[in-house]
N, C-alpha and C positions, 0 to 999 in steps of 0.2 A: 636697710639703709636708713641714717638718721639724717635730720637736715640741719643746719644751722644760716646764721648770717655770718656776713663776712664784716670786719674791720674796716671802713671806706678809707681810713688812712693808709691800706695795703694800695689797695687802686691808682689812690693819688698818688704813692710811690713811682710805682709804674708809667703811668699815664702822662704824668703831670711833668712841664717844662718851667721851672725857674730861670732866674737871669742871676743866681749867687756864685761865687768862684772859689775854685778852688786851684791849688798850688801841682805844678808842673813838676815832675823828678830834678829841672834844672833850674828850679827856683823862681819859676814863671809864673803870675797869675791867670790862671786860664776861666775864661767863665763857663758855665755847664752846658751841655748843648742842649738844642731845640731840636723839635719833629719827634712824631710820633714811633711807637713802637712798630718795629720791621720796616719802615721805612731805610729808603737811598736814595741818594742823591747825588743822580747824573750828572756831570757838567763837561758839555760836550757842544762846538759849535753843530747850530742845526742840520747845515747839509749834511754832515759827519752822520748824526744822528737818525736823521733819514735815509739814510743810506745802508749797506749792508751791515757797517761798525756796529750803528744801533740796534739791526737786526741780533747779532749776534751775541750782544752784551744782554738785550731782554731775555733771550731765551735763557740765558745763564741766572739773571737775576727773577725770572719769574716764571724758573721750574717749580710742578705742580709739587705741595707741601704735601709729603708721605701719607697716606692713609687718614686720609676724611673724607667724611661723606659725602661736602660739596664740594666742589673745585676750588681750590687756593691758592696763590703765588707763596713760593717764599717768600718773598717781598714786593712791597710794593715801593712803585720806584717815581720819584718824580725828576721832571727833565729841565733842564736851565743851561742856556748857553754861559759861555765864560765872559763876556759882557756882564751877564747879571750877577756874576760870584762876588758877591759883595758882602759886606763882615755879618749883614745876617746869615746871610746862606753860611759865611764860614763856619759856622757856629752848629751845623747840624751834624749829628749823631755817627752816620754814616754817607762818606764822600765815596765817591768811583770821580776821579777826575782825567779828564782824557785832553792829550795835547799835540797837535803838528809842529814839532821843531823842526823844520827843514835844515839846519846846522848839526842838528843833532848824530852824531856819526851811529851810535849803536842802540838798540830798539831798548826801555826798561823797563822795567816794572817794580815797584814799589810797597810796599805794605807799609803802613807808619801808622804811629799811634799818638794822642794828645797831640796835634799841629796848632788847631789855633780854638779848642775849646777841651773839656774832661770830661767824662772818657769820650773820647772822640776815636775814630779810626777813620786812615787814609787811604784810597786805593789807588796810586796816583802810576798812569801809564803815560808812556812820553816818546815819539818814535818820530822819524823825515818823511813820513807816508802813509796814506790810510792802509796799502795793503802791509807791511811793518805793523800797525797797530790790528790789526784782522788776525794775522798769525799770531800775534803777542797775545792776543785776548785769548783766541783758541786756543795755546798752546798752555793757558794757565788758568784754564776753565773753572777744574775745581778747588785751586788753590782760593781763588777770586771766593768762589760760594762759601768755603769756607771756613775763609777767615774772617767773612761779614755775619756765619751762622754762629757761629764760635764767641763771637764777640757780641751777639745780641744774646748769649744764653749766659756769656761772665756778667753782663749786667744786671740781669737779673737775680744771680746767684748772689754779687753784690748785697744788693736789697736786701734780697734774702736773710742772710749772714748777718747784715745787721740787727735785724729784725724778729730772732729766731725766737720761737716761742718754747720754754726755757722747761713748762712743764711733758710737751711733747717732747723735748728731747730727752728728759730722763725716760718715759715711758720705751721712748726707741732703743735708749741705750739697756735699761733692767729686762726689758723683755723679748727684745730683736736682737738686741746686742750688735747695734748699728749706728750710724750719725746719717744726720740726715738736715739742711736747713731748711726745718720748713718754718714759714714766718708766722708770728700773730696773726688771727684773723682765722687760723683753721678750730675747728674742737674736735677732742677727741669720742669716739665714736664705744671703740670697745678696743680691749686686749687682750688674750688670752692663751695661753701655752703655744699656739701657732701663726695665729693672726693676731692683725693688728690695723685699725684701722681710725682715718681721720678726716676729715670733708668742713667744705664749705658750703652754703647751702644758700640760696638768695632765691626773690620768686621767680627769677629771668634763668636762673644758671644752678648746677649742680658739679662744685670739684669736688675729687674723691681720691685720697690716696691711699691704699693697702698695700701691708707686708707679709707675705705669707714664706712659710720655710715646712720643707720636708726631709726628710733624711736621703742621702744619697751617698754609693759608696764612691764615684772619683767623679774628671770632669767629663766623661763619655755620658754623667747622666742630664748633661746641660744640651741634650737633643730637644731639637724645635720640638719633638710629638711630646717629648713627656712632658717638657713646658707647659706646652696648649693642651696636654689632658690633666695635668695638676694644676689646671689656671681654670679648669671649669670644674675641677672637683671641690676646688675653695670657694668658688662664686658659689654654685649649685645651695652651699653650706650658708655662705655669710653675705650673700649679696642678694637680696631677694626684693621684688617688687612690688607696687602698690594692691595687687593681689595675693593669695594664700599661695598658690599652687603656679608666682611666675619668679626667675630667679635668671640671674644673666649667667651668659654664658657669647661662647665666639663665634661672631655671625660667620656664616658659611657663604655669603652674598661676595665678598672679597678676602681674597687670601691674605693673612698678616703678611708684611715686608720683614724679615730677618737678619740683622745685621751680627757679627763677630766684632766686636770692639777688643782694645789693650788702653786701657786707664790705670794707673796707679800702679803699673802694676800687675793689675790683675787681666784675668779674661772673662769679659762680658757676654751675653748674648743681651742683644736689645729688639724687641719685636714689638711693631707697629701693626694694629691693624682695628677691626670695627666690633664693637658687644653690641648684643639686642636681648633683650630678652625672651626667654623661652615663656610659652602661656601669656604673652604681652605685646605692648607697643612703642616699647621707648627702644633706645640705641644710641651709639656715639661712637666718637674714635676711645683708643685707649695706647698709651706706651711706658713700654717697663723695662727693665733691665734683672738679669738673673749672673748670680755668681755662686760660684761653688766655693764653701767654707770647707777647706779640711780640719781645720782645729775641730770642730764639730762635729764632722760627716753630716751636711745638711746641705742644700740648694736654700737660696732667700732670694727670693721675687720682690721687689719693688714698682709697684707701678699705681699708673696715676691713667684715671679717667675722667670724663667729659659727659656731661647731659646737659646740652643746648640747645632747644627745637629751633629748625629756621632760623639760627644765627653764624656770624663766620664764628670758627674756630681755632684758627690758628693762634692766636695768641694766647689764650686760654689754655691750650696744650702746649706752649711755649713754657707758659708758666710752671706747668707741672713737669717739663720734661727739665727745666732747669734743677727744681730740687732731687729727680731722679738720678742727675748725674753727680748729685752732691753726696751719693753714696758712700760711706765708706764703715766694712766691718771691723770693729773691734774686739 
């Protein structure tokens, strides 16, 4: 594994809130929003919030983030009664906004997008009763999660897309025969008839994104086992540790999470789970996505890892899980 530094103007991408504007689909000048990444923002009278409603929206909004090592919400959420909704708060990134119309005849819910800043998204619930707004909530549990995860990963893809570093992507394209946006700020590592590989490297943090492909005759061979024993027979080969004799591989400590995705298109297999290394001491989460090339007869892996001691990681694998989804074979 090689190390590099990252770009700070990647970070400030991300991180960073302006006050500059930009224009609405209906000719609106909208200014940028504010708050941090994974952030939402409740707005909700307090009894409301103290009450079951709030119970029931936290657990929604601060289910435990897949496969890391420490405990992480999806999001983090901050809480403001509608008193305080005032044009700065309008202005943040992600709204959940909750309201008792007692006139209101039928319970709704809403999903909106740019209301009063870009890219902005709204979650806007409006019902004559708290028990009306309990079932509205339950009843739309994981549309609610995600279309708030959804839209913190196009943000980023965004950025990305802007920003795409132009000699990685010939290398993805002449030798993966892939796109992929990954931004400035990464360097390329190595590439070679199979793999392919690119990271950022800072004294606090290690990203790492590899592409590996094998031959496969259909898509029966996009099984979880052969995945996870062609994902350590590439590391075992190309990912090797600060010793001779230690090389990663998939921690047995926690099962990966397996998902079946339909993108593009195609059928993905997406697996979440923890590397450590074998003969060593380091480890982290990792997630990748695998799709079967028939033009080819090949399986290609794309995924994207994490080595951050004792820090959160969520956003970190945000970042990487957004250019994993920016997959696509050519």
């Amino acid at each position: 594994m090689r190390y590099f530094s990252i770009l700070l103007f990647v970070l400030l991408l991300l991180s960073g809130c302006d006050t500059t504007v930009s224009t609405s689909g209906s000719g609106r000048v909208l200014p940028n929003v504010t708050g941090g990444a994974g952030e939402v923002l409740v707005v909700m009278d307090k009894f409301i919030w103290e009450g079951q409603t709030g119970e029931v929206l936290q657990d929604i909004l601060k289910k435990e983030f897949p496969a890391l090592p420490q405990s992480e919400p999806q999001f983090d959420v901050i809480h403001i009664t509608a008193a305080s909704f005032d044009n700065l708060f309008k202005y943040h990134r992600s709204v959940v906004l909750v309201t008792i119309n007692k006139t209101r005849e039928e319970p709704a819910i809403r999903f909106r997008k740019d209301v009063w800043a870009k890219p902005q998204i709204l979650v806007q619930i409006e019902a004559a009763s708290i028990k009306e707004v309990n079932e509205l909530i339950s009843d739309n549990n994981s549309k609610i999660q995600s279309f708030l995860i959804n839209y913190d990963r196009r943000r980023i893809q965004d950025v990305f897309l802007a920003s795409k570093d132009l000699a990685i992507q010939k290398m993805m394209a002449d030798d993966r025969h892939i796109r992929l946006s990954i931004p400035r700020g990464y360097n390329i590592d190595m590439s070679d008839d199979v793999y392919s590989s690119v990271s950022i490297e800072t004294p606090e943090y290690t990203q790492v994104l590899h592409v590996f492909e094998f031959p496969a005759k259909d898509i029966s061979d996009l099984s979880t086992s052969n995945l996870l024993e062609q994902r350590n027979i590439f590391t075992e080969k190309y990912v090797k540790g600060p010793t001779e004799d230690s090389y990663m591989q998939v921690a047995n400590i926690y099962p990966p999470d397996v998902y079946d995705l339909h993108l593009n298109g195609k059928e993905i297999v997406e697996i979440r789970g923890l590397w450590e290394l074998a003969n060593g001491f380091m480890g982290g989460p990792f997630v990748s996505h695998s799709i079967f090339d028939e033009s080819r007869g090949r399986i290609i892996t794309v995924e994207g890892f994490l080595y951050y001691p004792n820090q959160k990681k969520r956003v970190k694998i945000r970042q990487l899980e957004a250019i994993i989804y920016s997959l696509e074979v050519i």
